[in-house]
C-alpha positions in Angstrom: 39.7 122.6 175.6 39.1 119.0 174.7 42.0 117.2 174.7 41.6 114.7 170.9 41.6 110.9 171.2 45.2 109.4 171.0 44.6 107.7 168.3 43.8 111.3 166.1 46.8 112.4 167.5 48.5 110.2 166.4 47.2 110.0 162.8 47.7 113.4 162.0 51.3 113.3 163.4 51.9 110.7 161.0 50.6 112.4 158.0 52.5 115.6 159.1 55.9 113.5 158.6 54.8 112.0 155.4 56.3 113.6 152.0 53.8 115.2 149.2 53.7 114.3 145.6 55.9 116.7 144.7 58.6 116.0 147.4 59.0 112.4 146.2 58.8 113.1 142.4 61.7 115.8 142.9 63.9 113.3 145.1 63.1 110.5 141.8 64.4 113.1 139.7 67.7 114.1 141.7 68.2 110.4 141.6 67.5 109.7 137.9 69.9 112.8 137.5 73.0 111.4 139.6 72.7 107.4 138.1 72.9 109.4 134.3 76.0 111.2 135.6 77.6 108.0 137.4 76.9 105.6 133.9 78.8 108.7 132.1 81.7 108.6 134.6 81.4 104.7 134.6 82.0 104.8 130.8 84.5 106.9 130.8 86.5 105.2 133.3 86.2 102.0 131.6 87.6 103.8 128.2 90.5 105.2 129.8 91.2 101.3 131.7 90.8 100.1 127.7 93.1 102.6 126.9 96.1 101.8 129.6 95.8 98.4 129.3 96.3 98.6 125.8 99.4 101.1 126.0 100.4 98.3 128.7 100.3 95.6 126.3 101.9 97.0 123.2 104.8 98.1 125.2 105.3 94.5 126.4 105.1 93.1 122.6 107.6 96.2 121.7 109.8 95.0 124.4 109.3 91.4 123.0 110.6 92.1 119.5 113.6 94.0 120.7 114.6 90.6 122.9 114.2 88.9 119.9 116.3 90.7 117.9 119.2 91.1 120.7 119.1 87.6 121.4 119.0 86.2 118.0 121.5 88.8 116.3 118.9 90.3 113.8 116.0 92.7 112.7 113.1 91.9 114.3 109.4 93.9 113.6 106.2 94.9 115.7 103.9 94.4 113.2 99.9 96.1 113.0 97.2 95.4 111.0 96.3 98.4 108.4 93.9 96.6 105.9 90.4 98.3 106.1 88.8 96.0 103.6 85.9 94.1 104.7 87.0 91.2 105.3 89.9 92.4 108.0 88.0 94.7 110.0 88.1 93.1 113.0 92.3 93.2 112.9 92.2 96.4 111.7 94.9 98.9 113.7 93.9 96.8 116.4 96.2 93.3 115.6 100.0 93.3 116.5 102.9 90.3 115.9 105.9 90.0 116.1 108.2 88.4 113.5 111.9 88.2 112.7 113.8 87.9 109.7 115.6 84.6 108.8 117.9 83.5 106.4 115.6 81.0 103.7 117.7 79.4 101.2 119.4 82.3 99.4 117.3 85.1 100.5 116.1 86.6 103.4 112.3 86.6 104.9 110.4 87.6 107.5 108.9 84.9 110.3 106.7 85.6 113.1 107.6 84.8 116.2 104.5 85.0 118.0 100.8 84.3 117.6 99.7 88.1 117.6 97.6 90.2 119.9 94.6 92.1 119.3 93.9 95.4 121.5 90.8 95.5 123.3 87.8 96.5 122.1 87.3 100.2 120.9 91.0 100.6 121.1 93.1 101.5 117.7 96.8 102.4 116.7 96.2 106.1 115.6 98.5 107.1 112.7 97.4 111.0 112.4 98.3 111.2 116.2 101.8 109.3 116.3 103.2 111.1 113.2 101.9 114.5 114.9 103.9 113.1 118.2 106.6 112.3 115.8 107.5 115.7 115.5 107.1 117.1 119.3 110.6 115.2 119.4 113.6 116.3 117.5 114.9 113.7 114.8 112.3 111.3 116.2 112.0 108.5 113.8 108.7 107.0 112.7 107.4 103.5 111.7 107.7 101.9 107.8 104.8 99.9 105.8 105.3 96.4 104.5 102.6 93.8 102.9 103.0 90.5 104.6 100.8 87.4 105.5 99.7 87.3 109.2 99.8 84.5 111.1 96.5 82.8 110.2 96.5 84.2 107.2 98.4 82.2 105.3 98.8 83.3 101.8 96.7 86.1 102.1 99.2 89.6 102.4 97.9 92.7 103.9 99.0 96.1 104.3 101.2 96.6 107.6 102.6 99.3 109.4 105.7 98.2 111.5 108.4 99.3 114.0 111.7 98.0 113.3 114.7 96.8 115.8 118.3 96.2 114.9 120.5 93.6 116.0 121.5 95.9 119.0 118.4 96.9 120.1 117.8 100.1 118.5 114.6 101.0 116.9 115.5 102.3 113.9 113.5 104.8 111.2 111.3 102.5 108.9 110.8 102.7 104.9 108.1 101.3 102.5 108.3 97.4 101.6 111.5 95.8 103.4 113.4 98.9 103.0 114.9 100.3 106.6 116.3 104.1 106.3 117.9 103.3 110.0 118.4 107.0 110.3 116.6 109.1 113.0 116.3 105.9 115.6 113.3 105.8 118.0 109.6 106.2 117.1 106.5 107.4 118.7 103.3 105.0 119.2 99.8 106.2 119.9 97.0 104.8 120.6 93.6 106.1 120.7 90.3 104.9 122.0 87.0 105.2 119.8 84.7 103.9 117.3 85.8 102.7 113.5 82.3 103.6 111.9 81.6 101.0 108.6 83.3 102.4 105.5 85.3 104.2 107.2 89.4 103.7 107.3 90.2 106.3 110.8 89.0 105.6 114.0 86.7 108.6 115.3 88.0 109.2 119.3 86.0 109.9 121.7 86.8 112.8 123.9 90.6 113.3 124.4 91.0 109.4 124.8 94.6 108.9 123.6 97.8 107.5 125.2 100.6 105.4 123.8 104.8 106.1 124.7 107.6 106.7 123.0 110.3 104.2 121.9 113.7 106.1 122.1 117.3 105.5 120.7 118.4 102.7 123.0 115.4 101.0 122.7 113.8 101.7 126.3 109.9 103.3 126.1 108.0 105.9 128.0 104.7 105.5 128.6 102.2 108.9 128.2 99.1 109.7 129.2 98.6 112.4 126.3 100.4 112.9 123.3 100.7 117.0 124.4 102.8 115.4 127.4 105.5 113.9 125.8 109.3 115.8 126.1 112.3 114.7 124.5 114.3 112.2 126.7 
């Protein structure tokens, strides 16, 4: 038999090794299939890192107004943002100060003692989930509501929700406008990461994106990575 030129042979050895049409549009598809489930994973890991680092930071300005109030001898207040109007949006159950209150004139008031943080983006104080944590503890205590002026807001009050400290260091129970019950120290603080749609005055979570910690009697906190985690201390 004829032995082919080497240069046949070694055409159709090439084409042999080659891949059809169909081979390379099924490897494009794999690959289109594996980057969709990566960018899901991706966004999801950066929600949860949103998430943290905003538990991280709240406990820090927590830890900040009980210092304050220990080393000054008075209440001091973690303050958050709870105005949905228009106009507020962007500090809406994402905006947190600290103030103090201080003797003026004949009368007691409340003065910041810090410029405020805002959490990261897509990140909000959930009330429906801390009062729900509230009760997983027995004689838990929970946070109180005030209308003050924020720092750079001057002369413009907002609704607040706040978490109060004693002159020990305890976090006590909260009441409406100034008024501290003090019974049932500690609180619980969640925080969930979402979307606030317009018009809209609760955050919508996505997936089972919530963590936050719990503030108990002496004033120390526990961080948890789910609000079904937390056990009394």
């Amino acid at each position: 038999m004829k032995n082919k030129p080497l240069i046949q042979r070694e055409s159709e050895r090439f084409w042999r090794a080659g891949f059809t049409m169909v081979e390379i549009l099924a490897v494009i598809a794999v690959i289109a299939i594996l980057m969709s489930v990566a960018s899901v994973g991706i966004q999801k890991m950066d929600a949860g890192q949103a998430t943290g680092t905003a538990a991280a930071v709240s406990e820090a300005i927590f830890d900040e107004a009980r210092g304050a109030a220990v080393g000054r001898g008075t209440r001091a207040r973690v303050v958050i943002h709870n105005d949905p109007r228009a106009d507020q949006r962007d500090r809406f159950l994402r905006y947190m100060a600290v103030c103090v209150e201080v003797e003026d004139g004949a009368t007691m008031t409340w003065k910041f003692a810090s410029r405020g943080t805002t959490l990261p983006s897509g990140v909000f104080f959930d009330e429906d989930a801390t009062l729900a944590a509230t009760t997983t503890v027995p004689d838990l205590g929970t946070y109180g509501t005030m209308i003050i002026s924020l720092p750079g807001q001057r002369n413009n009050p907002v609704d607040c929700i706040y978490y109060e400290f004693n002159s020990e260091g305890v976090c006590v129970d909260g009441g409406v406008d100034g008024d501290t019950a003090g019974a049932s120290p500690g609180a619980a603080f969640v925080l969930t990461g979402g979307v606030l749609p317009p018009n809209e005055d609760k955050p919508r979570v996505k997936g089972n994106n919530r963590t936050g910690f719990v503030v108990w009697r002496n004033g120390r906190s526990s961080i948890f990575r789910n609000p079904d985690h937390i056990t009394p201390n």
